[in-house]
C-alpha angles and dihedrals in degrees: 000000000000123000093230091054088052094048081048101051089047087051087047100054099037087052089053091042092054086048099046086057094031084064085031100061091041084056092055088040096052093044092043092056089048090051088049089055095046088058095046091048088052100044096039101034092149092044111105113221108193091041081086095049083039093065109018122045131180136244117177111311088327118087120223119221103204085184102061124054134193101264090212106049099012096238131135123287111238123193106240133183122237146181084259098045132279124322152152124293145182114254087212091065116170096039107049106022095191118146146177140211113243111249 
C-alpha cells in the first residue's frame, strides 16, 4: 500500500472517532438536562419557573427589576455590584445616583 492511503485512512478514522463522541457527548448533555428538569419539576411542583423571567430580566451580567423604579428619576433599577455587597441602582447613573440595599 502507499504511504499517503494509509495517512489518509488513519486521518480518516481518528476524524470519524472525534465525531462519533463529539454526538455522543450532545446526546448525554441534552438527556441529562431533561432528567434535571424531571427532578426540579418533582421536587418543586408548586414553584413557578418563568415568574422569575416574568419580573427580572437580564441584560448582560446585570439583572433588570421591572417591578421596582427609581423613585427619583423614575429609571430602571439595575443590580449592581459594590465594595459592601450587592445592591439596587439607578440605570441613569450618573445622573441620579439613588440605591438600594438588596432585601
Amino acid at each position: 500500500m502507499d504511504a499517503g492511503l494509509i495517512w489518509l485512512i488513519i486521518i480518516s478514522v481518528v476524524v470519524a472517532i472525534c465525531f462519533f463522541n463529539w454526538v455522543i457527548n450532545t446526546w448525554r448533555k441534552a438527556r441529562r438536562q431533561e432528567m434535571l428538569d424531571e427532578i426540579a419539576h418533582d421536587v418543586l411542583p408548586s414553584f413557578r419557573f418563568d415568574k422569575e423571567k416574568e419580573e427580572i430580566k437580564s441584560i448582560g451580567s446585570r439583572y433588570v427589576s421591572k417591578e421596582y423604579r427609581c423613585p427619583r428619576c423614575g429609571g430602571m433599577l439595575v443590580m449592581r455590584n459594590g465594595m459592601y455587597g450587592r445592591f439596587w441602582g439607578c440605570n441613569c447613573y450618573p445622573k441620579c445616583k439613588y440605591t438600594r440595599n438588596v432585601k
